[in-house]
C-alpha positions in Angstrom: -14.6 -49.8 -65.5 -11.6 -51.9 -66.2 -8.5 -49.5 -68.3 -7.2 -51.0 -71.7 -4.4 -52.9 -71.8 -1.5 -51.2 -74.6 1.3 -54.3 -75.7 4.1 -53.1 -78.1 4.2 -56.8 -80.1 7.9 -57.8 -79.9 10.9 -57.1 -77.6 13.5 -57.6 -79.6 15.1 -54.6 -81.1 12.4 -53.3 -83.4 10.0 -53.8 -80.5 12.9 -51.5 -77.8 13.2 -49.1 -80.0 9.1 -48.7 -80.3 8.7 -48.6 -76.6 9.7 -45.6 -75.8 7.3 -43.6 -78.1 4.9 -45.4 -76.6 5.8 -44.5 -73.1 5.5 -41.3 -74.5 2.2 -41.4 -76.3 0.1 -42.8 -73.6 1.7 -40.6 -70.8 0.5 -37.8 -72.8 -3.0 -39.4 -73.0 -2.7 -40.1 -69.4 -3.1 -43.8 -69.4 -1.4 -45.8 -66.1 2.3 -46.5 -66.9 1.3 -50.2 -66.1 -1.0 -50.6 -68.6 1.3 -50.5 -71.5 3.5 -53.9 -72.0 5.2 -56.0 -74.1 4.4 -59.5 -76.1 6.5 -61.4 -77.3 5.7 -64.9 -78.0 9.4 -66.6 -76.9 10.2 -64.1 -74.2 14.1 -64.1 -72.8 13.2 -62.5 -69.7 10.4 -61.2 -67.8 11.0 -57.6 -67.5 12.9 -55.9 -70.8 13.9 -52.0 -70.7 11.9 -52.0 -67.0 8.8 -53.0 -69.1 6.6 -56.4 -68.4 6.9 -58.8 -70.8 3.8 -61.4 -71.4 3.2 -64.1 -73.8 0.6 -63.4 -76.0 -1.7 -65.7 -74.1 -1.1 -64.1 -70.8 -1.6 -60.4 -72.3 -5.3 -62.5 -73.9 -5.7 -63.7 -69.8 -4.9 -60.5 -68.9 -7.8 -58.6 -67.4 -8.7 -55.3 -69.5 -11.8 -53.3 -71.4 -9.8 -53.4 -74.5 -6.5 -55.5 -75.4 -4.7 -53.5 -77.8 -1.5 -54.0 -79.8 0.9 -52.5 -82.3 3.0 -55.3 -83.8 6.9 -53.9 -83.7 7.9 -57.1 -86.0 10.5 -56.2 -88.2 9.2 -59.3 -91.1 6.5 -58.1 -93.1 5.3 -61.6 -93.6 5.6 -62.5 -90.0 3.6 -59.1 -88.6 0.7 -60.2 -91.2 0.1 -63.6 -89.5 0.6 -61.9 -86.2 -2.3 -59.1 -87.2 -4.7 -61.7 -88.6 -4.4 -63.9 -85.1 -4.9 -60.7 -83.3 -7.6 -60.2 -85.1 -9.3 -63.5 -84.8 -8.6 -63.2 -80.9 -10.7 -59.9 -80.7 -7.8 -57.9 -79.8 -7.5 -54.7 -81.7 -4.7 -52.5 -83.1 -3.3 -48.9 -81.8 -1.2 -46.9 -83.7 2.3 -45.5 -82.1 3.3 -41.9 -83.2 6.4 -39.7 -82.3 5.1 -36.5 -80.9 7.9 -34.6 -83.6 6.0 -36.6 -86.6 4.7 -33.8 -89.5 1.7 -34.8 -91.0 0.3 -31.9 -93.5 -2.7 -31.6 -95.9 -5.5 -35.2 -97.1 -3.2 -37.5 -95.2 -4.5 -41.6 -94.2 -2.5 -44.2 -92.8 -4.4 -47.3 -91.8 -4.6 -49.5 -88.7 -1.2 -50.3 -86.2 1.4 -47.6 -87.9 4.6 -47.2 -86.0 5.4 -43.3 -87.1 9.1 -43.0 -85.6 10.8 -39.7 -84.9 10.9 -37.0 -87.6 9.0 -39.3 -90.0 7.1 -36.7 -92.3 4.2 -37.2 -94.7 3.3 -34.5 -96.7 -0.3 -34.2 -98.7 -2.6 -36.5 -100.5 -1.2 -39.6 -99.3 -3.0 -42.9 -98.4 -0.9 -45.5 -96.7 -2.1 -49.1 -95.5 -2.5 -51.0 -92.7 0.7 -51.3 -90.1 3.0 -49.1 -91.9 7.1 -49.1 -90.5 8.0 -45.2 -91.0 11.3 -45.3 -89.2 13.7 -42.4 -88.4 13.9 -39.6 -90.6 12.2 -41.5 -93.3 9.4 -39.4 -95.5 6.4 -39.8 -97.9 6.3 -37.2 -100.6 2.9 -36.0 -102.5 0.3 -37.8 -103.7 2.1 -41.7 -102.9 0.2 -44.7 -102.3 1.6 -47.7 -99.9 0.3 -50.7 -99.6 -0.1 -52.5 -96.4 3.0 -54.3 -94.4 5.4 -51.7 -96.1 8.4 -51.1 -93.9 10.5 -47.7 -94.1 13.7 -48.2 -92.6 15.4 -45.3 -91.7 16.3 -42.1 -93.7 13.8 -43.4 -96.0 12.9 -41.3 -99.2 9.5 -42.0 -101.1 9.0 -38.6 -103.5 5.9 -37.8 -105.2 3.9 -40.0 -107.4 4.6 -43.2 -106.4 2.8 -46.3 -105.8 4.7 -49.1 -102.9 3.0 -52.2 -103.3 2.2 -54.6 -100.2 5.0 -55.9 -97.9 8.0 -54.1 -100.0 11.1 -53.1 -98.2 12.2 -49.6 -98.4 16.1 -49.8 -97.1 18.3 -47.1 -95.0 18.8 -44.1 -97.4 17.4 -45.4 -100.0 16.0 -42.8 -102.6 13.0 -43.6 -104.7 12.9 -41.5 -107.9 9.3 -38.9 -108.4 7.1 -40.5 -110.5 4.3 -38.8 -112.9 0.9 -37.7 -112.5 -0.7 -41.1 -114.3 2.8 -42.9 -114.5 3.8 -43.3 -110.7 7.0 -45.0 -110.1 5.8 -48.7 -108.8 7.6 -50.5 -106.4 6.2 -53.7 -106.6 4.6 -56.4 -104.0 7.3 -57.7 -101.5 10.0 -56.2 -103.2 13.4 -54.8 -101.7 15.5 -52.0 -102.4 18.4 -52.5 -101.1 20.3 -49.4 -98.2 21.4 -46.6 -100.4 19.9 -47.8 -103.6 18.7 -44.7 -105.6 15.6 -46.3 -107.7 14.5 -44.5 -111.2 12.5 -46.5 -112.5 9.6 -49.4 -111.1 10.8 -52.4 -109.3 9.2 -55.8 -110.1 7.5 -57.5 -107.4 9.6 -59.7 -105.2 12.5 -58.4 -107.0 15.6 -57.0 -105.1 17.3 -53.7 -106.2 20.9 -52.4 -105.3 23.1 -49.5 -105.9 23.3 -46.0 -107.5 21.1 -46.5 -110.4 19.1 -49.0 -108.6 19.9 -52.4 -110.6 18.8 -56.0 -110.1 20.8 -58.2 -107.5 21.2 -61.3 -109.2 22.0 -64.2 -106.5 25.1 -66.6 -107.4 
């Protein structure tokens, strides 16, 4: 029987830093060191971090039971078009976990999560499809994320609140606990900006910066 082929999807630095949890995972599942890669689909060289790199239709060409991916694209909008032409293509998604991650109590995160080191969700949480949860970041009680969230790191989502698809959660930023039946709502492809501390719900495809979060207005 022919092994699966594993591809971290991207290896620039979002995709680097993804790698080595990787490595990790599937030497703890015991899969061949060979058969995890990387795709990128403009790569600058051939072997990055002493790791193959293929273009996505070599990876495709590439013989393998299963071809499986986890997109490390940074651009929410980008790793959406990249997940629906994996998906036409047949190849599936895998999901890349730190082996430090905390996950507690009625906890779902959907297809292709990248859960960096010390990421910890706590209970009654339900989280979409190729989550970013990058160092140190958390989800608090009963949150909802929508899918193509990114976390970057030292994230903080407390309880009750509701993250809308492809928002941006920046470095240190601090999202405000919402109420049971009025969750703070950080709306669709929304950014808050590094540090911003956000009290209260965020428009979609609105930016927020600073300590009360306010809106940046662009000059």
């Amino acid at each position: 029987m022919i092994a699966d082929l594993f591809a971290v999807y991207g290896a620039s630095g979002c995709g680097r830093g993804v790698m080595p949890i990787a490595e990790q995972q599937l030497r703890r599942l015991g899969v061949p060191a060979e058969r995890l890669v990387f795709v990128d689909d403009r790569p600058s060289a051939a072997v990055v971090n002493g790791r193959r790199v293929l273009t996505y239709r070599d990876f495709l060409a590439s013989s393998a039971g299963r071809h499986q991916v986890v997109l490390a694209i940074a651009d929410a909008g980008l790793r959406e078009t990249l997940a629906q032409r994996c998906r036409d293509d047949g190849v599936e998604f895998w999901s890349v976990r730190a082996a430090n991650v905390v996950v507690m109590d009625d906890v779902e995160v959907g297809e292709g999560a990248i859960l960096s080191p010390f990421v910890t969700l706590t209970s009654n949480i339900r989280i979409g499809r190729h989550f970013h949860a990058n160092l140190y970041s958390y989800v608090e009680h009963d949150c909802i994320v929508g899918d193509f969230v990114t976390f970057a790191p030292g994230a903080k989502c407390n309880g009750n609140i509701v993250i809308e698809d492809h928002a941006y959660i920046g470095s240190g930023a601090v999202l405000k606990q919402g109420r049971p039946g009025r969750p703070l709502v950080i709306g669709r492809g929304a950014v808050v900006g590094m540090g911003a501390v956000v009290t209260k719900d965020v428009a979609p495809g609105t930016t927020v910066v600073g300590n009360p979060a306010k809106l940046l207005v662009k000059v």
